[in-house]
TORNUBA-212686 format. One line per 5 residues: number of its first residue (from 1); their letters; for each residue x, y, z of N, C-alpha, C. Coordinates in pm, 1 decimal. Atoms other than C-alpha are relative to their C-alpha. Example, Ala and Ser with C-alpha at 12.3 -4.5 7.8 and 13.67 -1.06 7.14 Angstrom:
# residues 2
1 = AS = 89.0:-119.0:0.0:1230.0:-450.0:780.0:90.0:120.0:0.0 ~ -82.0:-119.0:-6.0:1367.0:-106.0:714.0:-77.0:109.0:73.0 $
# end
This chain:
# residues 193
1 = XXXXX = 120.3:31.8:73.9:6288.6:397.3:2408.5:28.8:15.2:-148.3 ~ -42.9:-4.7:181.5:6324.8:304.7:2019.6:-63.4:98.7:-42.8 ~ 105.9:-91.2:76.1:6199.3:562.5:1784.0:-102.2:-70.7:-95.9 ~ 88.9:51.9:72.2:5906.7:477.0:1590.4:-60.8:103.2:-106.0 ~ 43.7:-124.2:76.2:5854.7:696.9:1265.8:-138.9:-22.1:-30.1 $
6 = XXXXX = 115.7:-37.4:3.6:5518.1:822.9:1200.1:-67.7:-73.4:-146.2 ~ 17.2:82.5:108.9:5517.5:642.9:863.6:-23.8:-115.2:27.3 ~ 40.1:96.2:-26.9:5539.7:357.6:996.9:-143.6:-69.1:98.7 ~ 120.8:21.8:-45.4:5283.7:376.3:1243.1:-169.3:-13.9:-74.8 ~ 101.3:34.9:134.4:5047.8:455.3:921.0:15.7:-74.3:-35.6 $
11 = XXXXX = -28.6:86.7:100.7:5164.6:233.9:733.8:-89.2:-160.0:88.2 ~ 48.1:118.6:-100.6:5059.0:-44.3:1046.7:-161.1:-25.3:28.5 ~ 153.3:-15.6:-43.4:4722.4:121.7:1094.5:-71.2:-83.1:-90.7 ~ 52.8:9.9:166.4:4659.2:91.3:717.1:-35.9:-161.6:-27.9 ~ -63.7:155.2:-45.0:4744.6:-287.7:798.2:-94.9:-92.1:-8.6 $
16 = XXXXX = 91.9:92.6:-158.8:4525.4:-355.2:1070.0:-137.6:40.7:-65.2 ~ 179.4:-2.4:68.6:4213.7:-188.5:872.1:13.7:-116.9:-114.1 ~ 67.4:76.4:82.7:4239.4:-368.7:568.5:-7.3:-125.7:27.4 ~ 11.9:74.1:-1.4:4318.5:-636.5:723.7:-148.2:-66.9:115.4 ~ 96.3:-8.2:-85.1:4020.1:-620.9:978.4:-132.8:0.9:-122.9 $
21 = XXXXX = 90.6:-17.5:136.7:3802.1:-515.9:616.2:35.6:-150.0:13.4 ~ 14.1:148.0:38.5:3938.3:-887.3:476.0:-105.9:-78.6:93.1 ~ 117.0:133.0:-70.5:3786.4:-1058.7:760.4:-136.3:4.9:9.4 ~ 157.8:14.7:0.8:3509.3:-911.9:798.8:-111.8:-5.7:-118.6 ~ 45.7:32.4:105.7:3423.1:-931.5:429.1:-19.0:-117.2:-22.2 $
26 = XXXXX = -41.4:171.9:4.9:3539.6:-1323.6:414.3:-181.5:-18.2:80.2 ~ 130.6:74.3:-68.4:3275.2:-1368.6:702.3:-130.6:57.2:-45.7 ~ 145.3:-57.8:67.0:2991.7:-1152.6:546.2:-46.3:-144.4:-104.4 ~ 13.3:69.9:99.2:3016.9:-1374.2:248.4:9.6:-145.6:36.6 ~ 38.6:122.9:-39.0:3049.8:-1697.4:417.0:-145.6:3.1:65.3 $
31 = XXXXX = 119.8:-7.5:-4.2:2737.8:-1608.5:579.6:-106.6:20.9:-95.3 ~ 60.6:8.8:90.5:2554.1:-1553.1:268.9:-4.3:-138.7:-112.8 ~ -12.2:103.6:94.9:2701.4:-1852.8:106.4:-42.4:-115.0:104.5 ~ 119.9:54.3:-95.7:2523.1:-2011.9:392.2:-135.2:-54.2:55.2 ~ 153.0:-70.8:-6.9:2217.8:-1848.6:376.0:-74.8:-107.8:-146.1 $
36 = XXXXX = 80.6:36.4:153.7:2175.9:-1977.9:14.0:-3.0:-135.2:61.4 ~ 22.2:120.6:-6.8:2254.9:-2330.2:99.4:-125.7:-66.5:156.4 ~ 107.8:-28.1:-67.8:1987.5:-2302.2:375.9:-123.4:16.8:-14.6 ~ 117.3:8.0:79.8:1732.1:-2188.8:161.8:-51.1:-69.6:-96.9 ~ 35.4:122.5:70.3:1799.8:-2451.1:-58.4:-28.7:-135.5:34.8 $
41 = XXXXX = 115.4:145.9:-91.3:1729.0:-2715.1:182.4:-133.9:7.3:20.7 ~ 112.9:-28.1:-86.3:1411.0:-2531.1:279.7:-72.7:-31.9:-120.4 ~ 93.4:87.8:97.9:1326.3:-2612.0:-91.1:-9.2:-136.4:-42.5 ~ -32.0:136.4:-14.2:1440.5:-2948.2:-68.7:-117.0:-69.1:40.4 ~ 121.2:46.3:-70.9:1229.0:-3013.8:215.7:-155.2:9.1:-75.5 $
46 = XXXXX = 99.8:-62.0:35.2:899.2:-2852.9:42.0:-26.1:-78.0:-133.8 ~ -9.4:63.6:182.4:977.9:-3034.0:-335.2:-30.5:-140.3:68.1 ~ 33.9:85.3:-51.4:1012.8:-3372.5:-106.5:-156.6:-34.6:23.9 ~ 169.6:63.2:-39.2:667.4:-3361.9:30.7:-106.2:22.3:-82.7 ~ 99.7:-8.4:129.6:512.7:-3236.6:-314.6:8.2:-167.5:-81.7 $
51 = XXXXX = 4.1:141.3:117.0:666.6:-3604.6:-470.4:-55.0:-109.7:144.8 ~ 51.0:94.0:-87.9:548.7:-3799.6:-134.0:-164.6:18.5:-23.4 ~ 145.1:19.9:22.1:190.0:-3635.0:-220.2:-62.7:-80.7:-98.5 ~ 55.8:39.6:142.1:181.6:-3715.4:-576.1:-47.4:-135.9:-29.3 ~ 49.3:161.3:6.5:135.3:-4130.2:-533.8:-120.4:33.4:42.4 $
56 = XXXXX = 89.7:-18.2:-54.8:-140.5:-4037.9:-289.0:-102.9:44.9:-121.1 ~ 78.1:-78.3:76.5:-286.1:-3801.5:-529.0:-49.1:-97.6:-143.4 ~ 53.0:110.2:152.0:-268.0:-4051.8:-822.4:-115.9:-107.3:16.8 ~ 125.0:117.9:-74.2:-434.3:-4311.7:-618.6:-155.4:27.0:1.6 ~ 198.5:-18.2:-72.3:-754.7:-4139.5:-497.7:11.9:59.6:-176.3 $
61 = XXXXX = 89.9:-43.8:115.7:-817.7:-3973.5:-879.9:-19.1:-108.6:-42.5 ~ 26.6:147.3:91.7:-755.2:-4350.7:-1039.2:-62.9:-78.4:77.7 ~ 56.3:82.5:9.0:-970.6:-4503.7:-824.0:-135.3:99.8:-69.4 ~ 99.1:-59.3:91.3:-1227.1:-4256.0:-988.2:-10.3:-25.0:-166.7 ~ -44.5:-67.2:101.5:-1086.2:-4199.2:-1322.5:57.9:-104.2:-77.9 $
66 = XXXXX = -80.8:89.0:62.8:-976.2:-4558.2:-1462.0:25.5:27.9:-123.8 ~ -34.6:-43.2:189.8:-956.7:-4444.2:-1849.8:83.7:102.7:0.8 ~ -148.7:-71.9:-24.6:-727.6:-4181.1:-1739.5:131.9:-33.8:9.6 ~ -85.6:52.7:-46.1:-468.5:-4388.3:-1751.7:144.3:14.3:-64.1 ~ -134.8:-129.7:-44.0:-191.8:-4170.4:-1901.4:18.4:68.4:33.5 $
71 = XXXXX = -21.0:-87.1:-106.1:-258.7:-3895.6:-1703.6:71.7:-56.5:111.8 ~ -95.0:74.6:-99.0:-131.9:-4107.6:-1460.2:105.9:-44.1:-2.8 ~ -134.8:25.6:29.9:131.8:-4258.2:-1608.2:106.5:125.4:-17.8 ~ -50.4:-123.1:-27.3:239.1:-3926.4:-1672.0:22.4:71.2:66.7 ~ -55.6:-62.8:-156.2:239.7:-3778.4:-1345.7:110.5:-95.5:29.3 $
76 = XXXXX = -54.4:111.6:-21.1:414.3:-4108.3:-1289.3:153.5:37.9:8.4 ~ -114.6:-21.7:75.6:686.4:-4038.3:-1507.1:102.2:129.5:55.3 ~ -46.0:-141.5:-26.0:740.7:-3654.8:-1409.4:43.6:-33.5:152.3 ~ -28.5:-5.5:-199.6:753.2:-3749.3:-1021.7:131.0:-74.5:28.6 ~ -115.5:58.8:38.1:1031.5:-4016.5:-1128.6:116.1:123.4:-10.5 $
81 = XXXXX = -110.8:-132.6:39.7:1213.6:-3731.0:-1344.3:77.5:68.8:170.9 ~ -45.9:-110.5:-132.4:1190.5:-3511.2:-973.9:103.6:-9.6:102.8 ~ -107.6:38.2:-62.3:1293.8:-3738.4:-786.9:126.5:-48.4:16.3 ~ -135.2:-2.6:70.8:1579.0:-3821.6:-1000.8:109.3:102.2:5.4 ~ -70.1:-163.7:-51.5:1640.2:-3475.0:-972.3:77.7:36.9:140.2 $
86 = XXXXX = -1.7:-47.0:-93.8:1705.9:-3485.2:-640.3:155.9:12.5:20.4 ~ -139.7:-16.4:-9.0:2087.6:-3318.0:-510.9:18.0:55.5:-155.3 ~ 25.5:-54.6:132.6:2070.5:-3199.9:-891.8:17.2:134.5:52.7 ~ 0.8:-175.5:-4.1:2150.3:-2816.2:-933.4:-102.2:50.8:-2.9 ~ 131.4:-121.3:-8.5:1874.2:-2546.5:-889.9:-69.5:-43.3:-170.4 $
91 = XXXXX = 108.0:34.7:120.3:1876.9:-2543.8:-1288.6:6.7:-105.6:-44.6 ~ 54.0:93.9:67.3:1883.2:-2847.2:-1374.7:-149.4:-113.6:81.9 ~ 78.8:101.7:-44.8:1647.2:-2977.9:-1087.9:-167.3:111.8:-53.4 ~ 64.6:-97.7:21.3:1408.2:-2655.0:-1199.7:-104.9:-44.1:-139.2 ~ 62.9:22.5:107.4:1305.1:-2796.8:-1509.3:-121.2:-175.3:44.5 $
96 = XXXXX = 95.9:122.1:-12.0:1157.0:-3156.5:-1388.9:-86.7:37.6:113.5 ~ 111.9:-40.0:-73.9:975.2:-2970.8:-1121.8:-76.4:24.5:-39.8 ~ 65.4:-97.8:74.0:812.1:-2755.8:-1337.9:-83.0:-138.3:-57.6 ~ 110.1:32.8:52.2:702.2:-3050.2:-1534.1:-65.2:-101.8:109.1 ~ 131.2:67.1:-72.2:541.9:-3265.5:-1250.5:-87.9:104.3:78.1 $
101 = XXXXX = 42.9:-89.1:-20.6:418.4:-2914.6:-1137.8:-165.7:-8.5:-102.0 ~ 68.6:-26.9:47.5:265.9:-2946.7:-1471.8:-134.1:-130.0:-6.9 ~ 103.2:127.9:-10.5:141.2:-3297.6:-1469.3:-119.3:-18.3:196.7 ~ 64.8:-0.5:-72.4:-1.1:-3249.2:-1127.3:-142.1:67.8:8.3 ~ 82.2:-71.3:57.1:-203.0:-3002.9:-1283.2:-131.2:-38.8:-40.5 $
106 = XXXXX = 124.2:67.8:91.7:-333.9:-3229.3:-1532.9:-87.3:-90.9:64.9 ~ 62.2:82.8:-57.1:-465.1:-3476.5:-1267.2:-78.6:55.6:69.9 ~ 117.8:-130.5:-50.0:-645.2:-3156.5:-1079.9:-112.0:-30.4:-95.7 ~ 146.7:-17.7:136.9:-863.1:-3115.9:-1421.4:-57.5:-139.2:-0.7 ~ 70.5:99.2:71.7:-907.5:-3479.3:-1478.4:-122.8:-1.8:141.0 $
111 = XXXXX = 85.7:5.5:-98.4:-1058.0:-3463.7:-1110.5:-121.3:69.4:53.1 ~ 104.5:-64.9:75.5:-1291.2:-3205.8:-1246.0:-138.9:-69.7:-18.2 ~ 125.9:69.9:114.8:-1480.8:-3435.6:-1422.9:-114.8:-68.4:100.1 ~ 42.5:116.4:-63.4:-1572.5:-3678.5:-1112.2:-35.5:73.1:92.7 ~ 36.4:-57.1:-122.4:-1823.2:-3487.9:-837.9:-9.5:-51.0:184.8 $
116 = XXXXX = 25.4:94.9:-103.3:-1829.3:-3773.7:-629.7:143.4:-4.0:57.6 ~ -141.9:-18.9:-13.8:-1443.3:-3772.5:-625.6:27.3:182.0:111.9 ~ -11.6:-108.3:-61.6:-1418.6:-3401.0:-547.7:-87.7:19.5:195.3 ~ 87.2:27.5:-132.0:-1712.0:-3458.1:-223.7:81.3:-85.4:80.0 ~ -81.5:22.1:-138.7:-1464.4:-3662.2:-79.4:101.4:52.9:84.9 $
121 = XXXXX = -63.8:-99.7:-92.2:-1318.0:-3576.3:229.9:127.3:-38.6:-6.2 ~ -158.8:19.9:-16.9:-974.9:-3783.2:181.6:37.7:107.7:-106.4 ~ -88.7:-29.9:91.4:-917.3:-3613.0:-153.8:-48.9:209.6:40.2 ~ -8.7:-154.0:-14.2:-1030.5:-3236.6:-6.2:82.9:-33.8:122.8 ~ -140.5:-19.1:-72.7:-755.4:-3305.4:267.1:110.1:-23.2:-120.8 $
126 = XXXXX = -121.6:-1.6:16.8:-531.0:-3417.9:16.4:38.0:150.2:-94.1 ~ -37.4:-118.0:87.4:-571.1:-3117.7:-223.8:32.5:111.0:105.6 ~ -82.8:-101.2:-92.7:-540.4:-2899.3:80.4:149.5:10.5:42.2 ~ -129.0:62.1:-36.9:-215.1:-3065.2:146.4:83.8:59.4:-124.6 ~ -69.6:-34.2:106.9:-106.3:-3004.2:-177.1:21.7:124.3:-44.7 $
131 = XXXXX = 40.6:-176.4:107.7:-215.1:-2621.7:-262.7:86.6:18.5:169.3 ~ -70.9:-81.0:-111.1:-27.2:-2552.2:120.8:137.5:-47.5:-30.7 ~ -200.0:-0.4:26.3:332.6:-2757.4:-20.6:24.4:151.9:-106.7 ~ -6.3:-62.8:147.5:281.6:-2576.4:-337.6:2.2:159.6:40.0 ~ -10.6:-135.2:-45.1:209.6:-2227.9:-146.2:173.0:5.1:55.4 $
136 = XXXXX = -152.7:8.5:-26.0:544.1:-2334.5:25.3:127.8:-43.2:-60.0 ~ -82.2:-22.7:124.0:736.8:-2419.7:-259.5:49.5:83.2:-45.3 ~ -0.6:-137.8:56.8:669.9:-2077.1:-417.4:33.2:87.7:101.8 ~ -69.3:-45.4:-117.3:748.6:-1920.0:-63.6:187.8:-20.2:-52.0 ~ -138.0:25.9:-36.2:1074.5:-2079.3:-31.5:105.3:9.7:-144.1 $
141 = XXXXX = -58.1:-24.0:127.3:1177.4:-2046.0:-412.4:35.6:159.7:1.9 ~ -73.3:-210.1:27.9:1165.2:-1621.1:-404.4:63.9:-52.0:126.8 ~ -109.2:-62.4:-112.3:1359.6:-1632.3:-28.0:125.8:-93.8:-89.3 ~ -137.1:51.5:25.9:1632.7:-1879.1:-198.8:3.7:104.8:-76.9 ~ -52.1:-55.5:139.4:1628.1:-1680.6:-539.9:55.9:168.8:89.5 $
146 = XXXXX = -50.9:-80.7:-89.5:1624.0:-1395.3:-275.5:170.3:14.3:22.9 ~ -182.2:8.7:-115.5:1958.9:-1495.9:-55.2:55.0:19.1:-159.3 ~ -133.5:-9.4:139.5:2130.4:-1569.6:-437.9:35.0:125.7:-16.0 ~ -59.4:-92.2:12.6:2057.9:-1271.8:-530.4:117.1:102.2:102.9 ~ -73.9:-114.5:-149.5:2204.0:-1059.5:-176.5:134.3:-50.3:-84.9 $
151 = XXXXX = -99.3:53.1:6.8:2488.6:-1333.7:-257.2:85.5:31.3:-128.7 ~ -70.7:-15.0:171.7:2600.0:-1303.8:-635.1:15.0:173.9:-1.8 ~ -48.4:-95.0:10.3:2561.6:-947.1:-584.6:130.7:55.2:35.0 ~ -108.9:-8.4:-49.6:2807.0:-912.0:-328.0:132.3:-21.7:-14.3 ~ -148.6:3.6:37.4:3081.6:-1112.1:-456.2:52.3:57.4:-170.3 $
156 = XXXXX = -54.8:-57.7:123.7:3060.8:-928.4:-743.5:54.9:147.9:-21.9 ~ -99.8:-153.4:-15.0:3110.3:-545.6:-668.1:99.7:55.3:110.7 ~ -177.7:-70.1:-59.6:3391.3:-368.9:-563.9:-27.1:73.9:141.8 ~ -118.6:81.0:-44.2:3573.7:-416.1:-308.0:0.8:-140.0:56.1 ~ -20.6:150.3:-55.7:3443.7:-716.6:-168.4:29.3:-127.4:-102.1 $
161 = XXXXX = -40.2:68.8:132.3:3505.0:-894.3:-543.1:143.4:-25.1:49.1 ~ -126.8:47.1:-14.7:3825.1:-879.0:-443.0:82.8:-132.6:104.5 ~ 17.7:112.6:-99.7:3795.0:-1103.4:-147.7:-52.4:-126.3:-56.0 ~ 70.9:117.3:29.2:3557.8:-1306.5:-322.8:121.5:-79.0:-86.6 ~ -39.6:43.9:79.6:3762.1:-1364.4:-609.7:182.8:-78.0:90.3 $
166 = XXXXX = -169.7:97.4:-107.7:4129.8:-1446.0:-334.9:-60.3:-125.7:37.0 ~ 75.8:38.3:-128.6:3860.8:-1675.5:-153.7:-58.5:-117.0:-82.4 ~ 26.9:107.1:66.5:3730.4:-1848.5:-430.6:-164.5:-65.4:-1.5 ~ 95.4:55.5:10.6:3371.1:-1804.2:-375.2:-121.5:42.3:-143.9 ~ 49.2:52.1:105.4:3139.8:-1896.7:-665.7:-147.2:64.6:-12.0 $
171 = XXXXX = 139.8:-35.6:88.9:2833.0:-1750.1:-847.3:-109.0:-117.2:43.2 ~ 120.0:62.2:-44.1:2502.1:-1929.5:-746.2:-92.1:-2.2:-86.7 ~ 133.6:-49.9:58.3:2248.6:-2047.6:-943.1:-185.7:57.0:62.6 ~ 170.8:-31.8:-68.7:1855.8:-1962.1:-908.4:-85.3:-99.3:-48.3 ~ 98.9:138.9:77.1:1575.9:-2204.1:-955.2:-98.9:64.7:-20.3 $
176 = XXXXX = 49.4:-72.8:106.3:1389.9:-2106.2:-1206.8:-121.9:-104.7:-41.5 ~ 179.0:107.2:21.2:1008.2:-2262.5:-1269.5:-65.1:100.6:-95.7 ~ 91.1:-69.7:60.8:786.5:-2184.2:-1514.4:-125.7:52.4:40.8 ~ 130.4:-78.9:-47.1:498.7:-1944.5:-1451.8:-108.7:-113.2:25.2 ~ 107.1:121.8:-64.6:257.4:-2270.5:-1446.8:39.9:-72.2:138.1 $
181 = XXXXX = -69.1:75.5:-153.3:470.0:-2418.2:-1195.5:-0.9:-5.2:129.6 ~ -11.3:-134.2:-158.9:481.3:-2096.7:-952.8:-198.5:-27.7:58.0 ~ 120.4:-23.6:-27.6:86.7:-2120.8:-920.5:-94.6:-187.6:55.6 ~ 87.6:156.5:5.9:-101.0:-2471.7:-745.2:-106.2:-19.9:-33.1 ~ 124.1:67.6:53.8:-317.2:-2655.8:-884.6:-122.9:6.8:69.0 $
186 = XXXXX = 130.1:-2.0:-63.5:-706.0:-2553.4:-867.8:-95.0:-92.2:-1.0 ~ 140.7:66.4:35.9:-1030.2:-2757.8:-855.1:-77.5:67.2:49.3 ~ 179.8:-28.6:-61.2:-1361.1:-2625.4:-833.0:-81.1:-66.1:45.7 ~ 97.9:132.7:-36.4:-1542.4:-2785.8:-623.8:-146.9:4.6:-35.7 ~ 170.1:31.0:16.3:-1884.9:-2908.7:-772.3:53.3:-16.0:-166.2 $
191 = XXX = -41.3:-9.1:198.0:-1710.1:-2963.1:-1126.6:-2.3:49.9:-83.8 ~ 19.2:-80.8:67.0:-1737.0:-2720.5:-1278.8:148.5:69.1:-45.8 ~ -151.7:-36.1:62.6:-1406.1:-2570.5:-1481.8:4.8:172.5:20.0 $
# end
């Protein structure tokens, strides 16, 4: 029977952990870099059916609201921008949300004005429609900004940095909306501001 010095047997153990650590660090972090791109579909999905509302939404205020007719164009414009945006990075798609966020806004108020508008029942389904994407928007924006964070933390302190950085995985952005953005659009119903 060969001899086997005791050094070496450490030396093998020592081996087999870190090398058992690597993997299971590698796969932590592929699962997180996962997670994010997961949660960024889930805002995908949610931003999608805010720019499929917005025609709808333009429609029923302008058949009320004909002299409004850059408010509209302006939602117009911003829903363009969004969907331009679309596949776009967190921050750069973060900013044209925000503003048809904001112009969606402005077509809420103009719909203020019109009681007869507000009494209808297509446009109180569609604002319901809209204040439940918009609740799910803002949902699914903190769990992504969430996962980033778990994620960016991780490959950044020690020891799993070290993996990250052999491995080659990458910093994440966050999507970032302005405080008007985060909140959907109200109407009072009976017109009143």
């Amino acid at each position: 029977m060969p001899y086997v010095s005791v050094g070496v047997i450490a030396a093998l153990a020592v081996a087999v952990v870190v090398a058992l650590w690597v993997v299971l660090t590698f796969n932590r972090l592929v699962q997180l870099r996962l997670a994010c791109e997961s949660s960024w579909s889930q805002i995908d999905v949610a931003l999608r059916l805010r720019h499929d509302l917005v025609p709808r939404l333009a429609e029923a205020v302008a058949g009320y609201a004909r002299h409004e007719r850059q408010t509209f164009l302006n939602v117009a414009a911003a829903r363009s921008r969004a969907v331009a945006a679309n596949g776009a990075t967190p921050a750069e798609r973060g900013p044209a949300e925000a503003l048809l966020g904001a112009g969606i806004g402005s077509a809420m108020l103009v719909a203020e004005d019109y009681p007869a508008l507000l009494a209808s029942e297509n446009f109180t389904q569609l604002q319901s429609e809209l204040s439940t994407v918009e609740e799910k928007i803002s949902i699914t924006r903190r769990v992504y900004n969430d996962t980033v964070e778990t994620y960016n933390t991780k490959i950044q302190i020690f020891p799993p940095v070290i993996v990250a950085k052999a491995f080659h995985f990458e910093r994440r952005e966050f999507f970032d909306a302005p405080v008007e953005a985060e909140a959907p659009p109200h109407v009072s119903v009976g017109g009143t501001g």
